[in-house]
MARKE-585431 format. One record per residue (C-alpha): residue in one letter; y, z, x. Coordinates in steps of 0.2 Angstrom, whole numbers, plus 5000, padded with zeros to 4 digits. Layout:
@resn = A | v = Y | w = Z | u = X
...
END
This chain:
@resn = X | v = 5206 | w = 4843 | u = 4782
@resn = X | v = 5211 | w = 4839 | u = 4800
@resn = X | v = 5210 | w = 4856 | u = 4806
@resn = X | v = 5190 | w = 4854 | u = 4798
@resn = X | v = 5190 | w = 4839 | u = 4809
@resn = X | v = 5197 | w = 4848 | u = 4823
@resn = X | v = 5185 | w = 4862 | u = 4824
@resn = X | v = 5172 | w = 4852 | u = 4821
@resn = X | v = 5175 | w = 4842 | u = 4837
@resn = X | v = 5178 | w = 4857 | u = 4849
@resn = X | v = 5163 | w = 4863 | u = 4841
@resn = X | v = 5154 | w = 4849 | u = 4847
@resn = X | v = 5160 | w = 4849 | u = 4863
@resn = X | v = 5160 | w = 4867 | u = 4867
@resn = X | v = 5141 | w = 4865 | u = 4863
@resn = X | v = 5138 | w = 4850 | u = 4873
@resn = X | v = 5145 | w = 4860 | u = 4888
@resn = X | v = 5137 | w = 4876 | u = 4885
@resn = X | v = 5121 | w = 4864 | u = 4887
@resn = X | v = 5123 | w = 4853 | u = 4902
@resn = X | v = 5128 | w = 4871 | u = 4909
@resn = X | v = 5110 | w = 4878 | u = 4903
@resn = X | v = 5102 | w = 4862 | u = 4911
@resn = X | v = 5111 | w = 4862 | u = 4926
@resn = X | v = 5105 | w = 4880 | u = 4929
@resn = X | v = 5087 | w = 4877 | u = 4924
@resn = X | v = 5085 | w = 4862 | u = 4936
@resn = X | v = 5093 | w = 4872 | u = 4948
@resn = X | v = 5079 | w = 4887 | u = 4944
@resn = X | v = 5065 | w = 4875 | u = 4942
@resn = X | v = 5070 | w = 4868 | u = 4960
@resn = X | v = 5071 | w = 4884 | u = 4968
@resn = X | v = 5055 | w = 4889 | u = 4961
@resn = X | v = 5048 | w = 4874 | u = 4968
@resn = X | v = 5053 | w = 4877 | u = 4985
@resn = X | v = 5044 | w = 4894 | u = 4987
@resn = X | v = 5029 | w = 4896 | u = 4996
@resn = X | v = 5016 | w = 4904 | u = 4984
@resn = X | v = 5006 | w = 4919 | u = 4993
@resn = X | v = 4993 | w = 4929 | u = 4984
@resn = X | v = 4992 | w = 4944 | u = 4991
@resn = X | v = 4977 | w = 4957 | u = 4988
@resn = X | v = 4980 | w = 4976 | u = 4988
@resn = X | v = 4967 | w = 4989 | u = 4991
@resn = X | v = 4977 | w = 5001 | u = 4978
@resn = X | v = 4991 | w = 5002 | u = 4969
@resn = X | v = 5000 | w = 5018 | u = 4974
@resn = X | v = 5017 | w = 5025 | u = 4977
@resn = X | v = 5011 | w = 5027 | u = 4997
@resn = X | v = 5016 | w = 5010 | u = 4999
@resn = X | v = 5034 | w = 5009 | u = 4991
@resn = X | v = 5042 | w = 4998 | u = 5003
@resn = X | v = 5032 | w = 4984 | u = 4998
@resn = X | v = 5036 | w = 4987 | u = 4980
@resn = X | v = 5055 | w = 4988 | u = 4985
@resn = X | v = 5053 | w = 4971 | u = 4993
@resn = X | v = 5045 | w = 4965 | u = 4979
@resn = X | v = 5056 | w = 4972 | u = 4964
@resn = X | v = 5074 | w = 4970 | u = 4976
@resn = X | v = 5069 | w = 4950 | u = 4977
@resn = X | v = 5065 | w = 4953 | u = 4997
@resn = X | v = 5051 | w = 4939 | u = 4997
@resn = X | v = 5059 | w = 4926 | u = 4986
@resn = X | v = 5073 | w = 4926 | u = 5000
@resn = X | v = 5063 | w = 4924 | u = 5011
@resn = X | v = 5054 | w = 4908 | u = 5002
@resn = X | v = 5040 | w = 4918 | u = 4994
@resn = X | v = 5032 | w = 4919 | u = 4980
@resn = X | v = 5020 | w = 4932 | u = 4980
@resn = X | v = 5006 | w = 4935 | u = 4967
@resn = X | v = 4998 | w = 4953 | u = 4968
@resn = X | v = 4982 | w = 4955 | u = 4965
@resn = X | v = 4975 | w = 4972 | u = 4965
@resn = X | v = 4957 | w = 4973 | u = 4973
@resn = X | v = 4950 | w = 4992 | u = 4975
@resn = X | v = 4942 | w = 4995 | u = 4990
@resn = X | v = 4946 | w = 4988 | u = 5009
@resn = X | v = 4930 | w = 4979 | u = 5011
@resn = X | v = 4934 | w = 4969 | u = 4993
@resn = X | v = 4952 | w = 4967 | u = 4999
@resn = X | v = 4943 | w = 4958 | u = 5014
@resn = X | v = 4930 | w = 4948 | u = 5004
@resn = X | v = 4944 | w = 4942 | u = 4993
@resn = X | v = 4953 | w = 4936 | u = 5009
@resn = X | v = 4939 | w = 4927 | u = 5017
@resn = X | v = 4932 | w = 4920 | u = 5003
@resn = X | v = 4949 | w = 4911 | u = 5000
@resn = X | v = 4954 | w = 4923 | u = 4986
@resn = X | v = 4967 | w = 4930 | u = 4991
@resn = X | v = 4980 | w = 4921 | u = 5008
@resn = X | v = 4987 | w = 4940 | u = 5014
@resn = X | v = 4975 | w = 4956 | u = 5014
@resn = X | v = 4984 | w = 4974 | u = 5012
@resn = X | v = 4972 | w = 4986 | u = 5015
@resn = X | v = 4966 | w = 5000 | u = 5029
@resn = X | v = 4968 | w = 4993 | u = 5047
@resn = X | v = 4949 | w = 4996 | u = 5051
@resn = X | v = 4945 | w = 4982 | u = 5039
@resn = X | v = 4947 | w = 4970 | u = 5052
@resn = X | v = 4939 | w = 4978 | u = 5066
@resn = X | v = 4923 | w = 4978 | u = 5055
@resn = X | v = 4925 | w = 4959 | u = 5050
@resn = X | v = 4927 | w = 4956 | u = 5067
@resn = X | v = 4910 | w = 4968 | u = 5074
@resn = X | v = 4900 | w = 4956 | u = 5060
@resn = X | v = 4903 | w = 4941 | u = 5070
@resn = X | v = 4915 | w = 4932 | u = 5059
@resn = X | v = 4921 | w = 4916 | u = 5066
@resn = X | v = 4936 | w = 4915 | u = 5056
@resn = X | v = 4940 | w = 4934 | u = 5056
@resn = X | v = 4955 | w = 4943 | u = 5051
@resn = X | v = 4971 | w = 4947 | u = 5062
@resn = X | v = 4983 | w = 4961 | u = 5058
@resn = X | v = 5001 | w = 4957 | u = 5060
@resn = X | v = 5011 | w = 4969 | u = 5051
@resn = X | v = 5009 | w = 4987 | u = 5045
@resn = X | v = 5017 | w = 4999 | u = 5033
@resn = X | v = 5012 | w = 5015 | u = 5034
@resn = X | v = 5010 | w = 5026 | u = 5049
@resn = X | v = 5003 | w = 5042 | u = 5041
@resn = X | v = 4987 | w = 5047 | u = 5028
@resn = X | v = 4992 | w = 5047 | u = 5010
@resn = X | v = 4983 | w = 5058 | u = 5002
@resn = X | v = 4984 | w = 5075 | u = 4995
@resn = X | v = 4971 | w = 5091 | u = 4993
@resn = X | v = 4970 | w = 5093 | u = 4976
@resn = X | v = 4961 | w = 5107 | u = 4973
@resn = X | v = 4952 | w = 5114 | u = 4956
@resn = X | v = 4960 | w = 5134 | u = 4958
@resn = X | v = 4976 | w = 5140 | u = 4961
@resn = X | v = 4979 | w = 5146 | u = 4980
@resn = X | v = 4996 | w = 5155 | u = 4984
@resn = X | v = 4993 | w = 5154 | u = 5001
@resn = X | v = 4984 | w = 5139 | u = 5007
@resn = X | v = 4975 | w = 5135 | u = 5022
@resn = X | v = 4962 | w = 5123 | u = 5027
@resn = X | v = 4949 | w = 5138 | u = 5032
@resn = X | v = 4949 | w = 5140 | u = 5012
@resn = X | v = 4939 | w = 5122 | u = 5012
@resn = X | v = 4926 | w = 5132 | u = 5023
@resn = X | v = 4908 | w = 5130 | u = 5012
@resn = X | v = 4914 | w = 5119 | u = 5000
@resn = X | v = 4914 | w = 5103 | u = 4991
@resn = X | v = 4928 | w = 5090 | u = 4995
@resn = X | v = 4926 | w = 5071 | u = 4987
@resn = X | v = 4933 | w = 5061 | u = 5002
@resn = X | v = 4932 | w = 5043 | u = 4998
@resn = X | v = 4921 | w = 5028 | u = 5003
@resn = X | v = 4911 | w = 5034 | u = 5022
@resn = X | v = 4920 | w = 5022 | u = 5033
@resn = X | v = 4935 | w = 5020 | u = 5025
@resn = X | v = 4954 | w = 5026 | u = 5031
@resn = X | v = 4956 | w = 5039 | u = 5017
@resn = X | v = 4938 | w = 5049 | u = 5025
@resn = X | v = 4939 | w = 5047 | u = 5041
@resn = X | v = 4957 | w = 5051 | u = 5043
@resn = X | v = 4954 | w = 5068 | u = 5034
@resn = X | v = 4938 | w = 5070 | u = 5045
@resn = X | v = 4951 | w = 5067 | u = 5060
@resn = X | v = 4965 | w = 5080 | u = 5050
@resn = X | v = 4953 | w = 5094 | u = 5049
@resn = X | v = 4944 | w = 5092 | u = 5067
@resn = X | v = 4962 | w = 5093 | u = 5073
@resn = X | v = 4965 | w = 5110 | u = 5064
@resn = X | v = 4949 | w = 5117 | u = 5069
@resn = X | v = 4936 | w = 5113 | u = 5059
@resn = X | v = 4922 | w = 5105 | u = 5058
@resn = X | v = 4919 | w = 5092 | u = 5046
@resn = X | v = 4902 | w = 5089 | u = 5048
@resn = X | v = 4897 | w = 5108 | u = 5047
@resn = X | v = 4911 | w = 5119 | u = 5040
@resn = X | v = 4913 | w = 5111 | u = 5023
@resn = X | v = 4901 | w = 5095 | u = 5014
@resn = X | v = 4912 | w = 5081 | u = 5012
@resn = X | v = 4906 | w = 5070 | u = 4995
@resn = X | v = 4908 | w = 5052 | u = 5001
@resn = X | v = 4898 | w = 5045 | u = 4988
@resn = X | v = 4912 | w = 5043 | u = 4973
@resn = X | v = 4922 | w = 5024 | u = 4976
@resn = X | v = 4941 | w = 5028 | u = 4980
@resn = X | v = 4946 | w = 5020 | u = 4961
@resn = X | v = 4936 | w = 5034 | u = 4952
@resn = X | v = 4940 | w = 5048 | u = 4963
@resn = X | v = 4952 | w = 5058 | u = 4951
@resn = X | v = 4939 | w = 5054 | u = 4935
@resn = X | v = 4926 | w = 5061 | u = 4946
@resn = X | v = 4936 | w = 5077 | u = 4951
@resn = X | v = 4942 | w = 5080 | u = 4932
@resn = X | v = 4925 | w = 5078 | u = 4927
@resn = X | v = 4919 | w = 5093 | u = 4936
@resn = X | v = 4912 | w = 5087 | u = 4953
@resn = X | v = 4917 | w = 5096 | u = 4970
@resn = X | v = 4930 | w = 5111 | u = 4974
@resn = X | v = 4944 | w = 5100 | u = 4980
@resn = X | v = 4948 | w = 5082 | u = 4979
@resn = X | v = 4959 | w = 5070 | u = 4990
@resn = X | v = 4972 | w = 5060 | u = 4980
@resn = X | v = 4987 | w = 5049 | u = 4983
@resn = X | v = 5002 | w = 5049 | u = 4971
@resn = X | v = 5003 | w = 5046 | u = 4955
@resn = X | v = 4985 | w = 5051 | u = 4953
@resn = X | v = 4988 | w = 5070 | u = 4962
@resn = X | v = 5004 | w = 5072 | u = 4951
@resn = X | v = 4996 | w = 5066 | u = 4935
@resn = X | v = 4978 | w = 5078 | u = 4939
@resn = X | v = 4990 | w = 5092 | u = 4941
@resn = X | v = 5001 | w = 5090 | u = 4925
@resn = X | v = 4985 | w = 5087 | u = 4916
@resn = X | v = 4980 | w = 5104 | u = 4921
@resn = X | v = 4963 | w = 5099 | u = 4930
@resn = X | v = 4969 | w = 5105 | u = 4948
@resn = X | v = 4984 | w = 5111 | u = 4959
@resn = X | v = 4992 | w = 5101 | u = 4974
@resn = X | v = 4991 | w = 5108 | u = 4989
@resn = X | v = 4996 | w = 5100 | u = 5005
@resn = X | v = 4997 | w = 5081 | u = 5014
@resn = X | v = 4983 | w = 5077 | u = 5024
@resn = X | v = 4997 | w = 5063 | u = 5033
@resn = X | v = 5006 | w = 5081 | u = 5038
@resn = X | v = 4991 | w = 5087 | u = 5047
@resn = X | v = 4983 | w = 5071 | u = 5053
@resn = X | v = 5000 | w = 5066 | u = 5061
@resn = X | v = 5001 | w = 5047 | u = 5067
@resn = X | v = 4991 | w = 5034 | u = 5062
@resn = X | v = 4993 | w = 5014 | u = 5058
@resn = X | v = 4985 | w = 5017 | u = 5041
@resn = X | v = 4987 | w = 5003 | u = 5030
@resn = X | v = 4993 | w = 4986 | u = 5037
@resn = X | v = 4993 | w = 4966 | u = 5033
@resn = X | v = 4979 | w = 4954 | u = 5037
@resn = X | v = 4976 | w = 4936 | u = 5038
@resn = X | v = 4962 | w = 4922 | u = 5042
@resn = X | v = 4963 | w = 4917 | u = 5059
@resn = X | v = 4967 | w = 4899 | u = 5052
@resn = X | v = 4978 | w = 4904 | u = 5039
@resn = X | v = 4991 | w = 4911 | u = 5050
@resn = X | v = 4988 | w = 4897 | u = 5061
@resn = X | v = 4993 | w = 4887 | u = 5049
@resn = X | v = 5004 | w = 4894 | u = 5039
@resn = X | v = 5016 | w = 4904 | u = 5054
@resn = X | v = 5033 | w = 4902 | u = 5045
@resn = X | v = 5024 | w = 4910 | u = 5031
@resn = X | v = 5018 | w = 4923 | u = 5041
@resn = X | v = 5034 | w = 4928 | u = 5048
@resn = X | v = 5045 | w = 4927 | u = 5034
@resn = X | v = 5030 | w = 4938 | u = 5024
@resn = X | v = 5034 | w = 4951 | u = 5037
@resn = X | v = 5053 | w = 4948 | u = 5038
@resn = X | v = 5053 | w = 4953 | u = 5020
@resn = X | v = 5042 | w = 4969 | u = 5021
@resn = X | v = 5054 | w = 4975 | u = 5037
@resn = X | v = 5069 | w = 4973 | u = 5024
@resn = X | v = 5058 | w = 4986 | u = 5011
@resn = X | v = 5055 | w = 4998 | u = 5026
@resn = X | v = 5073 | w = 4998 | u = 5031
@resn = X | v = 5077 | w = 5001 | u = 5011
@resn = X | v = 5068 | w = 5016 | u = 5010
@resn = X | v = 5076 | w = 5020 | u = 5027
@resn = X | v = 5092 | w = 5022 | u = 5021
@resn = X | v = 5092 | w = 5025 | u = 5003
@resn = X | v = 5088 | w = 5041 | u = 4994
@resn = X | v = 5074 | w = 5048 | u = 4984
@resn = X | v = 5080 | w = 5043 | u = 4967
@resn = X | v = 5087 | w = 5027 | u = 4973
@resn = X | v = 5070 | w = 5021 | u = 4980
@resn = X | v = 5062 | w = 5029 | u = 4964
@resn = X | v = 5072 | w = 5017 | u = 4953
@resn = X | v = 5068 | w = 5002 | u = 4961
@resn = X | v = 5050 | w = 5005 | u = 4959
@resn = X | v = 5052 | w = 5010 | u = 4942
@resn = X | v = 5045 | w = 4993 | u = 4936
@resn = X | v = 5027 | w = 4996 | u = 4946
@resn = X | v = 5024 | w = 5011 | u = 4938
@resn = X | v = 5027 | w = 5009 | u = 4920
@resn = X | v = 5015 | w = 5024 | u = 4915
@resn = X | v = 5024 | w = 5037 | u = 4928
@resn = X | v = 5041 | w = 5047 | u = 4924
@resn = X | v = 5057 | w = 5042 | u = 4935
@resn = X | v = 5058 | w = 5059 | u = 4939
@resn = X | v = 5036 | w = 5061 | u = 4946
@resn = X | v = 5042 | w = 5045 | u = 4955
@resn = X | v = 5057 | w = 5053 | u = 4964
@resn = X | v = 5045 | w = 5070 | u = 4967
@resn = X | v = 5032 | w = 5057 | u = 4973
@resn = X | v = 5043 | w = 5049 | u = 4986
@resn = X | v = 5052 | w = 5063 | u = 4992
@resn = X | v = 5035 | w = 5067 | u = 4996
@resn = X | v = 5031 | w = 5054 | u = 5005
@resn = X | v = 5048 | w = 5053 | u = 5015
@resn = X | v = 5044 | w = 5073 | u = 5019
@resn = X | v = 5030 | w = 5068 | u = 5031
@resn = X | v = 5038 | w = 5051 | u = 5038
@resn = X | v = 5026 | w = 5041 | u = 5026
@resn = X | v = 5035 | w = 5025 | u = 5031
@resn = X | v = 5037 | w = 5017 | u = 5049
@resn = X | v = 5054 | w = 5010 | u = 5055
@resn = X | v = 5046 | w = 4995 | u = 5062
@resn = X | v = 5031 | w = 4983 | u = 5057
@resn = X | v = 5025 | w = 4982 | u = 5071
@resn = X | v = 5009 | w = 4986 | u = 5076
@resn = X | v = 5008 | w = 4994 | u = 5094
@resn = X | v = 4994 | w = 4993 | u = 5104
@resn = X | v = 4994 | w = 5013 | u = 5108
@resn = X | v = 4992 | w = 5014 | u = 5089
@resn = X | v = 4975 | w = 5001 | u = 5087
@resn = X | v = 4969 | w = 5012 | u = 5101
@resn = X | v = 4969 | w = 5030 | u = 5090
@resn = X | v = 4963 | w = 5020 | u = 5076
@resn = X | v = 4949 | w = 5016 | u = 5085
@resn = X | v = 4945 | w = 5035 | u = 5091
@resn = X | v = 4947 | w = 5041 | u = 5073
@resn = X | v = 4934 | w = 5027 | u = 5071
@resn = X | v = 4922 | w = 5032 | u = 5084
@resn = X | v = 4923 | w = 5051 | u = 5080
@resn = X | v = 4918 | w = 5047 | u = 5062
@resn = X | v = 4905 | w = 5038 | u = 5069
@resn = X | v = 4910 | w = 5019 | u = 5061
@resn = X | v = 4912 | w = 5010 | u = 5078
@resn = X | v = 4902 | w = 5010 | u = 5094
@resn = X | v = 4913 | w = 4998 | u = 5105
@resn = X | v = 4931 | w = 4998 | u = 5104
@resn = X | v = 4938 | w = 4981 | u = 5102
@resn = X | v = 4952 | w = 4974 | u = 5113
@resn = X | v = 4970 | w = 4974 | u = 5104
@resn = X | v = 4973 | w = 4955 | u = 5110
@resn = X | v = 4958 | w = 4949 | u = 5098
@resn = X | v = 4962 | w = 4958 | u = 5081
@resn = X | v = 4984 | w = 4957 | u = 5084
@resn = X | v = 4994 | w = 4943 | u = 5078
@resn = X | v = 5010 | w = 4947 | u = 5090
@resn = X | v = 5025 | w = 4937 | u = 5083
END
């Protein structure tokens, strides 16, 4: 009967302890949740081009850096932009001419730029027939969907092609009319000859059977400051710790994919991309690291800003180039 009494007792006791040890690490959770400055942070798209921003997401980057970061997918560069004026959204991710628009529109409190994460195009010619031996004269007289007129994804491929010889306003019709969310559906549907897609969505067309991948237009367009990281004027104002730990975060997702492997990166994301195999997400990034995707630094040079806005111009989106000191939040 004593050794009932007995067990009883340590019973007790081991549970009491079990549980201030539970408490302990709740108040300890709750606190540390508590601390952390919440971010909401709108995306243009949710693709495996930007990868390093995944990695500093799923690797815990941004909570050690006193983040919390809630992300909101918002198609499109001018609603990633919207959503930032409006309040929506405290961080835009989106093309870098996004800003340089807001700005031309006479927005007082316009957006700045203060980090980027890709330094190449991300997309793909998909095309609807098999080619053995590719080159761009074979988009000579046809149809290409291109994405939104205005937008990174068009003019960058306008850019590609007027680089290797030809013309995009005359050698081939370039369908701008399809929104960059419905691109593939569009393709696979039956509209145009060839299609430009980022990753998952050229893999998935391919395995589906509806077209072929062909080549990256980032391999022919060479350098650009593609996608990038925008704020209010008065948000970063305000909030410049924030700002600076936001990028310190996104410099430790760069460096990851740096110095990790295929498979390694691949994994990490795993969790973004429920619907995608490990082994198309490894495919994907190897991809991606083929054409030097990802840039060592965030920062966002002034020489770069300056190409942006020739792309621009060519394509016919900007009259006057804008100074780099107005739309560049230098930290």
């Amino acid at each position: 009967m004593k050794k009932v009494i007995t067990y009883i007792i340590y019973g007790v006791i081991i549970i009491f302890l079990a549980g201030l040890v539970l408490f302990d690490f709740n108040k300890k959770d709750n606190k540390n949740s508590k601390s952390l400055k919440k971010v909401t942070l709108s995306e243009v798209a949710h693709t495996i081009f930007y990868a390093p921003m995944y990695v500093s997401i799923e690797k815990g980057y941004f909570e050690d850096n006193g983040i919390d970061i809630e992300l909101l997918l918002t198609p499109g560069a001018d609603k990633v932009t919207a959503a930032v004026l409006s309040g929506d959204a405290d961080i835009g991710f989106c093309g870098s001419e996004a800003t340089i628009y807001v700005y031309k529109n006479g927005e007082k409190d316009y957006l700045k730029t203060f980090a980027q994460l890709t330094q190449k195009d991300g997309a793909f010619i998909v095309s609807r027939k098999k080619y053995d031996n590719f080159t761009l004269d074979d988009l000579k007289e046809k149809t290409v969907i291109g994405g939104r007129a205005g937008g990174m994804p068009e003019m960058v491929f306008e850019w590609a092609l007027k680089e290797n010889g030809i013309n995009p306003k005359t050698d081939l019709e370039i369908d701008t009319s399809v929104a960059f969310p419905a691109m593939s559906g569009a393709f696979i549907s039956g509209n145009s000859d060839f299609v430009t897609l980022f990753e998952p969505n050229a893999t998935e067309v391919e395995q589906q059977g509806f077209g072929y991948v062909l080549e990256s237009v980032g391999s022919l367009g060479g350098n650009v400051p593609y996608t990038s990281f925008s704020a209010r004027k008065s948000y970063i104002k305000k909030n410049q710790e924030t700002i600076k730990n936001f990028t310190k975060a996104i410099q430790k997702g760069l460096d990851y994919v740096a110095t990790h492997s295929d498979k390694e990166i691949a994994e990490t994301i795993l969790n973004q991309f429920p619907d995608t195999s490990l082994n198309d997400l490894e495919s994907a990034v190897k991809r991606y690291r083929k054409i030097e995707a990802w840039p060592k630094t965030t920062k966002f040079s002034k020489e770069s800003f300056e190409h942006l806005q020739e792309i621009m111009q060519y394509s016919n989106a900007l009259d006057n180039k804008v100074e780099f000191k107005d739309l560049m939040y230098e930290q």
